[in-house]
RODO-2510 file (C-alpha; in nm, 4 decimals, decimal comma):
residues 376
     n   res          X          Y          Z
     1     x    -2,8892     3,4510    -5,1629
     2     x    -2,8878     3,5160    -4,8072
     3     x    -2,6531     3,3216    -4,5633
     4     x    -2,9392     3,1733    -4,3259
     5     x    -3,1266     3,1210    -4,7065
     6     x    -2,8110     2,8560    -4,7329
     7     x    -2,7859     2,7081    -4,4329
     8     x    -3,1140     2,6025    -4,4330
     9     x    -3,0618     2,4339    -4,7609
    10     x    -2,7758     2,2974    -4,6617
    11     x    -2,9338     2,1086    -4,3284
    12     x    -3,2479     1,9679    -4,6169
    13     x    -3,0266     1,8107    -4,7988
    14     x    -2,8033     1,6288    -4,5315
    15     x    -3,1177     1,5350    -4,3357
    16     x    -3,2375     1,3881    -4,6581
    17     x    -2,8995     1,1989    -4,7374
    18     x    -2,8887     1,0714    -4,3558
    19     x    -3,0329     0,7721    -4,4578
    20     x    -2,8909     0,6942    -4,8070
    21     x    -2,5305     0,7265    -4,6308
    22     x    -2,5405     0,5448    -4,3556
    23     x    -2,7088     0,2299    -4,5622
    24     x    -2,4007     0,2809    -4,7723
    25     x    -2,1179     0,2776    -4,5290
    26     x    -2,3253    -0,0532    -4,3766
    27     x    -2,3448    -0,1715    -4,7011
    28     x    -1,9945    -0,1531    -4,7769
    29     x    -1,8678    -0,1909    -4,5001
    30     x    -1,6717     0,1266    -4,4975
    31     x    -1,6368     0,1546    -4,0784
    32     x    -1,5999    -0,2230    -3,9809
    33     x    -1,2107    -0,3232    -3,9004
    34     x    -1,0386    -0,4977    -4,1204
    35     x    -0,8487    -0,7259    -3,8549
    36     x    -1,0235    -0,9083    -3,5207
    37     x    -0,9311    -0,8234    -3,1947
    38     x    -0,7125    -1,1952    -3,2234
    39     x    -0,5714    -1,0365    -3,5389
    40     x    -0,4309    -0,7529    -3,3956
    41     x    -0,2882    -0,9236    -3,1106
    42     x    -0,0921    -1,1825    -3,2818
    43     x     0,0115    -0,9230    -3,4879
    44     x     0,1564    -0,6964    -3,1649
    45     x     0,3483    -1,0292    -3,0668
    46     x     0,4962    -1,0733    -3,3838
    47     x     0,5938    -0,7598    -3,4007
    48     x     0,7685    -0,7656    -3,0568
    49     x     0,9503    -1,0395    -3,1370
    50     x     1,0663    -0,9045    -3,4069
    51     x     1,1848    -0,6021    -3,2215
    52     x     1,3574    -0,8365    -2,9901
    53     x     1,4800    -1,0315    -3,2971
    54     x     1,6355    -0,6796    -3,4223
    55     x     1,7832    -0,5868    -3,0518
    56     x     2,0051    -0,9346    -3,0603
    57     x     2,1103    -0,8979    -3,3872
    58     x     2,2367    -0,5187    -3,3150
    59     x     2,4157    -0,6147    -3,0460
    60     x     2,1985    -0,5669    -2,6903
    61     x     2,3407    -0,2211    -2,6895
    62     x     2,0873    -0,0036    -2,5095
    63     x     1,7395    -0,0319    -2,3562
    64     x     1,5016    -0,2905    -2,4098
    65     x     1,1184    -0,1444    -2,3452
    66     x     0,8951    -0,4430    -2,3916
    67     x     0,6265    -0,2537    -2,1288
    68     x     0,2479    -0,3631    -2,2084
    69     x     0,3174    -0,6082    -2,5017
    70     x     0,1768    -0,9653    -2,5055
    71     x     0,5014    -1,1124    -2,4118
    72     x     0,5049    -1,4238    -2,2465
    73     x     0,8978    -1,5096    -2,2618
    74     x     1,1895    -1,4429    -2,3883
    75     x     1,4484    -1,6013    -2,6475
    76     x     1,7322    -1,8014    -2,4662
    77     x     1,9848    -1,6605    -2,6864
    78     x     1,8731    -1,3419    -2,5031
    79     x     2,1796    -1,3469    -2,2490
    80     x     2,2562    -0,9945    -2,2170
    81     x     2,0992    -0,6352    -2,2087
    82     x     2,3179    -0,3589    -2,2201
    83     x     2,0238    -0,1026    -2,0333
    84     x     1,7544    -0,1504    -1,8708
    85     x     1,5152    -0,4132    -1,9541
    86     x     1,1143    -0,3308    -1,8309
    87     x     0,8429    -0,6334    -1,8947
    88     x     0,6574    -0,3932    -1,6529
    89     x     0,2088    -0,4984    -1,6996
    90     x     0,2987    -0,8059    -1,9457
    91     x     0,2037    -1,1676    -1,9361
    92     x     0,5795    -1,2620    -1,8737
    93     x     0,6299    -1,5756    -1,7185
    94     x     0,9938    -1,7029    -1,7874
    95     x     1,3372    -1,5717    -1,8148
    96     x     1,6803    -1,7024    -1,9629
    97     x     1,8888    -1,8794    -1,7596
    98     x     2,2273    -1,7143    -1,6963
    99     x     2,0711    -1,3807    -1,8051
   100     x     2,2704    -1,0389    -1,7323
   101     x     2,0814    -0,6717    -1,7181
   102     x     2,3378    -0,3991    -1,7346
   103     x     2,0671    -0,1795    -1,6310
   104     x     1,7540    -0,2315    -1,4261
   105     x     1,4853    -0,4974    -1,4789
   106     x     1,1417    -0,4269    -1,4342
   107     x     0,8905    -0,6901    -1,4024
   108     x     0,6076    -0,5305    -1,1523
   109     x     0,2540    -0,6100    -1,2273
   110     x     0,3538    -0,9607    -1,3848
   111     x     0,2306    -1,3328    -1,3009
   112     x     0,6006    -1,4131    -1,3243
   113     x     0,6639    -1,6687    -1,0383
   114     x     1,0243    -1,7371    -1,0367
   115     x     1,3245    -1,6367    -1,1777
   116     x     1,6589    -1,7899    -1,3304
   117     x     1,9581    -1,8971    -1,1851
   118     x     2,2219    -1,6575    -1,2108
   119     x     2,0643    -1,3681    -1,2916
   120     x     2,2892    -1,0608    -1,2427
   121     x     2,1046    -0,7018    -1,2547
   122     x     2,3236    -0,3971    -1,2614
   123     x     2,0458    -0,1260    -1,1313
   124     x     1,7072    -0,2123    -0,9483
   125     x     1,4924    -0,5331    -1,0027
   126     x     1,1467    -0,4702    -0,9424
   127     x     0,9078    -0,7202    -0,7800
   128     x     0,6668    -0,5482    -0,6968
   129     x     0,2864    -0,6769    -0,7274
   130     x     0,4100    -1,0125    -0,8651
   131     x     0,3342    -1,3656    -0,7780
   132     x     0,7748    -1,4299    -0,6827
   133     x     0,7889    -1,6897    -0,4016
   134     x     1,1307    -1,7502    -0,3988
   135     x     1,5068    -1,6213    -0,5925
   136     x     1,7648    -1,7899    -0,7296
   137     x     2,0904    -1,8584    -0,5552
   138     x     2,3447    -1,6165    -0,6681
   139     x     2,0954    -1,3437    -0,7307
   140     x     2,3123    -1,0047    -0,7301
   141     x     2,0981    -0,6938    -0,7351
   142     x     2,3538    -0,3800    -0,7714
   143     x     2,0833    -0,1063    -0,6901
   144     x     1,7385    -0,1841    -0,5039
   145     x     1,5295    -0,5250    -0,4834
   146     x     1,1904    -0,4040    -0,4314
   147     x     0,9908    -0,7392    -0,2863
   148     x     0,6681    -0,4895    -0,1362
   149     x     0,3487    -0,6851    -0,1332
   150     x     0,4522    -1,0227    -0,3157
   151     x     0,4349    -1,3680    -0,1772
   152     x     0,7865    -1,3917    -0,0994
   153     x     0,8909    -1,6627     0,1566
   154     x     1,2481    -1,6830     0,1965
   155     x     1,5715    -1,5569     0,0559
   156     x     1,8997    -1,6780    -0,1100
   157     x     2,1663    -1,7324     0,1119
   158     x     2,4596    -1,5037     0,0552
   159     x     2,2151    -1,2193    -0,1051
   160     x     2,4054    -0,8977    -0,1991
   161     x     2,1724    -0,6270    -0,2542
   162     x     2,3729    -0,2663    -0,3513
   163     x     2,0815    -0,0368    -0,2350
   164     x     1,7715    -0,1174    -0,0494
   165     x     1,6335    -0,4146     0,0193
   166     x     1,1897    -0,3593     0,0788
   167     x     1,0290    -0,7138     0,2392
   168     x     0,7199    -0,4845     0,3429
   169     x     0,3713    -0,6823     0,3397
   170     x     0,5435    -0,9970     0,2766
   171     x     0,4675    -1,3523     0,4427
   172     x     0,8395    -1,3539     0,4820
   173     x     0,9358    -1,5178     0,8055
   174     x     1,3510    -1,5341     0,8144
   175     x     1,6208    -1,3530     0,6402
   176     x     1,9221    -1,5516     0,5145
   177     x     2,2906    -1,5661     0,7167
   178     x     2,5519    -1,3095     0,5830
   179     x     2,2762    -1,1255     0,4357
   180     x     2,4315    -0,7739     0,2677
   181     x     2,1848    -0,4354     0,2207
   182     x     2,3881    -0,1433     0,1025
   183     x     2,0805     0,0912     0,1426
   184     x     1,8335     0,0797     0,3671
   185     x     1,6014    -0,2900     0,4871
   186     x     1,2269    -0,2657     0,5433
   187     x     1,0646    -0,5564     0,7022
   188     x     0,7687    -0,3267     0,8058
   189     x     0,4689    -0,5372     0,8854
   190     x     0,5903    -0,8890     0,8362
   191     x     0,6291    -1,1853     1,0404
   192     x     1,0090    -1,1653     1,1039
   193     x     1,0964    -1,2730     1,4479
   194     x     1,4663    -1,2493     1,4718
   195     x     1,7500    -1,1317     1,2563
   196     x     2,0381    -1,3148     1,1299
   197     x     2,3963    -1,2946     1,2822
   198     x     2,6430    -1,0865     1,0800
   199     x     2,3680    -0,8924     0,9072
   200     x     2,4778    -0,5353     0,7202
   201     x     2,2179    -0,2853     0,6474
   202     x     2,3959     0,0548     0,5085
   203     x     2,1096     0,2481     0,5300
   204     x     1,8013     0,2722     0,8118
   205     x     1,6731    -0,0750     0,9147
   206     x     1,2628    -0,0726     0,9544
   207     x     1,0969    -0,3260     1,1997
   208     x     0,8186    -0,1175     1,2975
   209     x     0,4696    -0,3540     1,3477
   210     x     0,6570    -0,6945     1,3099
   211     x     0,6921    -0,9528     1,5795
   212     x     1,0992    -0,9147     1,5977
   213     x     1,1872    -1,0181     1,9444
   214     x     1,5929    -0,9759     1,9688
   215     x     1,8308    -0,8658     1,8016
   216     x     2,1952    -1,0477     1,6504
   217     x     2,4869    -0,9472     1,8734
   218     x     2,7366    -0,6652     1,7199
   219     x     2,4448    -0,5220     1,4872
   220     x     2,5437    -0,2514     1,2671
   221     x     2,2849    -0,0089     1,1118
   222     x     2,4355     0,2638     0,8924
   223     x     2,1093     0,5194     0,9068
   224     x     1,7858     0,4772     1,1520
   225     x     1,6654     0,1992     1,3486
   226     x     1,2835     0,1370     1,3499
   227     x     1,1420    -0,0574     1,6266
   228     x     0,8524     0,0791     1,7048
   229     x     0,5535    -0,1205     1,8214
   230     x     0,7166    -0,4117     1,8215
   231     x     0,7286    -0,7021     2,1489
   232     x     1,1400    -0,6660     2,1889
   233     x     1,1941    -0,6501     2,5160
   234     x     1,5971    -0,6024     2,5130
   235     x     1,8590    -0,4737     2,3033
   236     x     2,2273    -0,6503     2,2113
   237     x     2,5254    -0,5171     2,4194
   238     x     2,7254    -0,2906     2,1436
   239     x     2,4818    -0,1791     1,9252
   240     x     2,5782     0,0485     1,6938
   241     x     2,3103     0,3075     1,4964
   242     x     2,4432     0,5583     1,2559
   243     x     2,0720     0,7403     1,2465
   244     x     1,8361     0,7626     1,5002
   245     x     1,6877     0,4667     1,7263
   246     x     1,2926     0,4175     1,7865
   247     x     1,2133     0,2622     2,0754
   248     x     0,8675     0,4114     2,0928
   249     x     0,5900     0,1821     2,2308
   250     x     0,8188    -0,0906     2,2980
   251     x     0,8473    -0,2979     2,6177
   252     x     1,2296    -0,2467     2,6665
   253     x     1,3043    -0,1332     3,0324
   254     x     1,6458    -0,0701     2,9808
   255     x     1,9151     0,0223     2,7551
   256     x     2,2863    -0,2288     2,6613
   257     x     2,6429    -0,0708     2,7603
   258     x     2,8431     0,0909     2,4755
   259     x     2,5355     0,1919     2,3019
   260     x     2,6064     0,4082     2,0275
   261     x     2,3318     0,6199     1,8190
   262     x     2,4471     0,9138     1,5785
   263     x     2,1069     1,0681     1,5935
   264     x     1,7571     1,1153     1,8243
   265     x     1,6889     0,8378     2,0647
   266     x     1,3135     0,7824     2,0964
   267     x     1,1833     0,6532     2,4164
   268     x     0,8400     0,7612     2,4492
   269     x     0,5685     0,5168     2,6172
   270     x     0,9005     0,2876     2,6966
   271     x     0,9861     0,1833     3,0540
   272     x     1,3434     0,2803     3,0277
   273     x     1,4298     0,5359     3,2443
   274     x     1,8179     0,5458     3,3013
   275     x     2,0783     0,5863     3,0344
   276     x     2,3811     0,4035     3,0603
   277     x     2,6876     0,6059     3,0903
   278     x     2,8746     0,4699     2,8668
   279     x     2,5847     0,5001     2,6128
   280     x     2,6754     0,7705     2,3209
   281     x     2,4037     0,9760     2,2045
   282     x     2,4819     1,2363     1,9381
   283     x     2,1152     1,3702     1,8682
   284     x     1,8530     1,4417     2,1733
   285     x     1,6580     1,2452     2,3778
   286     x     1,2745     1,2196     2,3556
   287     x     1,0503     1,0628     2,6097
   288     x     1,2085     0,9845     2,9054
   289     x     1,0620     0,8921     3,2505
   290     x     1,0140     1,2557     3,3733
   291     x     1,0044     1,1304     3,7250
   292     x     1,3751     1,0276     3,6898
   293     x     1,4929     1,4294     3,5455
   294     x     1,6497     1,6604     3,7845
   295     x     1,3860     1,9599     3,8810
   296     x     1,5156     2,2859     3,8911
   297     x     1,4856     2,2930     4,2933
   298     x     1,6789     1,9846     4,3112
   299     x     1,9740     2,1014     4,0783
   300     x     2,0157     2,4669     4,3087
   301     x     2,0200     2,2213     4,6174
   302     x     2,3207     2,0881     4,4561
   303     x     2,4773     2,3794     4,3153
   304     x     2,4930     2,5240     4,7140
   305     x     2,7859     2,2127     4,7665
   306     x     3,0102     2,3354     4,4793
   307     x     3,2815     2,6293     4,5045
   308     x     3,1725     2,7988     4,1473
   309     x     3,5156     2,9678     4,0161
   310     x     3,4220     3,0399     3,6343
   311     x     3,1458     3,2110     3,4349
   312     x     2,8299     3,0833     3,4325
   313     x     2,7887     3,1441     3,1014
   314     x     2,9428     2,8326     2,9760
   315     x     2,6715     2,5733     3,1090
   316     x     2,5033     2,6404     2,7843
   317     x     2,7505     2,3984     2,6083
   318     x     2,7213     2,1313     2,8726
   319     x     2,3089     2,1424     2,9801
   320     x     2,1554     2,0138     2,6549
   321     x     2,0838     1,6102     2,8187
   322     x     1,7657     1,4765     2,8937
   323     x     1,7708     1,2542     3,1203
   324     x     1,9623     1,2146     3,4861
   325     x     1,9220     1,0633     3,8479
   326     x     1,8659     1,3636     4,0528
   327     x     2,1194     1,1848     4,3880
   328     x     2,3391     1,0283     4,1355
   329     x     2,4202     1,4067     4,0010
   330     x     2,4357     1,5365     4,3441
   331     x     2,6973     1,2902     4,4481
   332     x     2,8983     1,3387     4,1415
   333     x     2,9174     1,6740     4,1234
   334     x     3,0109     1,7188     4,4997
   335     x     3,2789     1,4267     4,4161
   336     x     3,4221     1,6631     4,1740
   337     x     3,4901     1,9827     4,3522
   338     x     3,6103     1,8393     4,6792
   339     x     3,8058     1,6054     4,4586
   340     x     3,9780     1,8770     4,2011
   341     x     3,8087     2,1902     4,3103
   342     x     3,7242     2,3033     3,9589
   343     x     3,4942     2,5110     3,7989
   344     x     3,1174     2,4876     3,8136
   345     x     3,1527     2,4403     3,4181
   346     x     3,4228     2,1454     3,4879
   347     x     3,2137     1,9474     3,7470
   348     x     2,8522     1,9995     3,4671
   349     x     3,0711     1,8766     3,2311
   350     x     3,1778     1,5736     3,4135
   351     x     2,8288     1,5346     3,5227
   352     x     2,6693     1,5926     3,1852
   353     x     2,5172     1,2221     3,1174
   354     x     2,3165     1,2703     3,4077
   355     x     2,1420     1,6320     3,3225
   356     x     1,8243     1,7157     3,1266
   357     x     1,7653     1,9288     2,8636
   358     x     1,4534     2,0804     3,0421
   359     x     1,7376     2,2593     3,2598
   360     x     1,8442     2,4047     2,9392
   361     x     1,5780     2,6492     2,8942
   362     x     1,5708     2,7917     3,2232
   363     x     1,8530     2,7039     3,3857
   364     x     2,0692     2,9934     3,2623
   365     x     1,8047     3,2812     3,3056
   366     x     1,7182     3,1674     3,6290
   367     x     2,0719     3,0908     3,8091
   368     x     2,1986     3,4147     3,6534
   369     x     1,9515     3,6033     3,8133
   370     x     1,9812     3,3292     4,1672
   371     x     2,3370     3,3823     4,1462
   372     x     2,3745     3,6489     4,4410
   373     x     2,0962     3,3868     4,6575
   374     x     2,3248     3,1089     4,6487
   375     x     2,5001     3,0483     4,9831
   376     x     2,8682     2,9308     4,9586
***
């Protein structure tokens, strides 16, 4: 018999089956599940609970992944988890009081609305996309506290949170006293108007698009400071910025004495267009009034008053400034070398707060070659 010959037999005979089999499966009810839709689901929440039932009795050694189950709470005698514990897309709605995570707790995407007194988490607690209004006193958070997009309204007082703290999209209004961020604090786009005195942020603090008006005397912000389009209009004497500082699209006209920032200062579309000198600026200098930087012209002008006794070549390591008061160089630079008579590179130095970095470019090329032009 040829191949195709069997084929074709084969395809008669199913085609006239078709019918007998598929009255048979309905008949006895050979694809219909054996267990409802209710069934199953009472059976999943048995079954967690007897997983948690299990966890308790071993111990609480470990992790505890309860992730998408029909849990709706958990057993009080529940006091401890030795991992991380993630309730992450379940019906959660209650904790047990006094309850410690070793690990992290996860409880994003949950209509959990509060949470128990005393809770202690050793990693991260996760917030995020839940209905949370409010925390317990004595909360302690050792890693993050992620808050973004819930209906937050106020904080604990006394709050320690070990990394960062992120308020972002919140209808959070005030921050507690003695607040305490190890990592880094966004409040971006909330209705914060003021910060609290004493406040700690380790990392970069972000106020960018929030209504913040002033901030607490003696601040102390271990990375960046945001305030970008924001209505502040001044800045606390002593501020101190480990990062860099964003001023950009502020109306702040000028900046506090003893201003220290350990990176970039940002100034574009600001007002500001002095820089104290007993402000300390590690990084560069970005948008400054250009109308206030000493021209090239204006700096040879000076350069014709000053007795020039070393190598030019070391204004390189004293030119990189951005910002300066063309007669307030002039006069201190002609101070200088009638004062002490000292080199060119001695009076820039001295004069160095005052200089822009647009000099930097040209101003070595061009006075090298100038050199034999300027008049003594």
């Amino acid at each position: 018999m040829k191949h195709s010959t069997l084929i074709s037999i084969i395809k008669e005979v199913l085609q006239e089956n078709n019918s007998l089999i598929k009255t048979t499966f309905a008949e006895e009810k050979i694809l219909i599940p054996r267990r409802t839709p209710e069934e199953r689901r009472k059976n999943f929440i048995i079954a967690t609970q007897q997983k948690i039932r299990q966890y308790i009795k071993n111990g609480s050694k470990g992790d505890l992944d309860l992730r998408n189950t029909p849990i709706t709470s958990l057993p009080d005698n529940l006091t401890r988890v030795g991992g991380w514990l993630s309730l992450r897309n379940t019906p959660i709605t209650t904790l047990p009081d006094n309850l410690t995570v070793d690990g992290s707790l996860d409880l994003s995407n949950t209509p959990i609305t509060s949470l128990p007194d005393n809770l202690t988490v050793g990693g991260w607690l996760d917030l995020d996309n839940t209905s949370i209004t409010t925390l317990p006193d004595n909360l302690t958070v050792g890693g993050y506290l992620n808050l973004y997009n819930t209906k937050i309204t106020s904080l604990p007082d006394n709050l320690t949170v070990g990394g960062y703290l992120n308020l972002g999209f919140t209808p959070i209004t005030t921050l507690p006293d003695n607040l305490k961020v190890g990592g880094y604090l966004s409040l971006y786009n909330t209705k914060i108007t003021t910060l609290p005195d004493n406040l700690t942020v380790g990392g970069y603090l972000v106020l960018r698009n929030t209504k913040i008006t002033s901030l607490p005397d003696n601040l102390k912000v271990g990375g960046d400071l945001s305030l970008n389009n924001t209505p502040i209009t001044t800045l606390p004497d002593n501020l101190k910025v480990g990062g860099d500082l964003d001023l950009q699209n502020t109306k702040i006209t000028s900046l506090p004495d003893n201003l220290t920032v350990g990176g970039n200062l940002y100034l574009n579309n600001t007002k500001i267009t002095t820089i104290p000198k007993s402000a300390k600026i590690k990084g560069r200098i970005y948008g400054l009034k250009k109308e206030n930087i000493m021209k090239k012209s204006e700096l040879k002008k000076v350069i014709k008053e000053i007795i020039i006794s070393e190598d030019l070549s070391r204004f390189r390591n004293y030119d990189d400034y951005e910002h300066g008061d063309p007669k307030q160089v002039a006069e201190k630079l002609i101070v200088l070398t009638e004062k002490y008579l000292k080199s060119i590179s001695r009076a820039f130095k001295q004069a160095g707060p005052f200089l822009s970095p647009s000099i930097k470019a040209e101003l070595w090329g061009d006075l090298k070659k100038k050199f034999d032009e300027i008049k003594v």
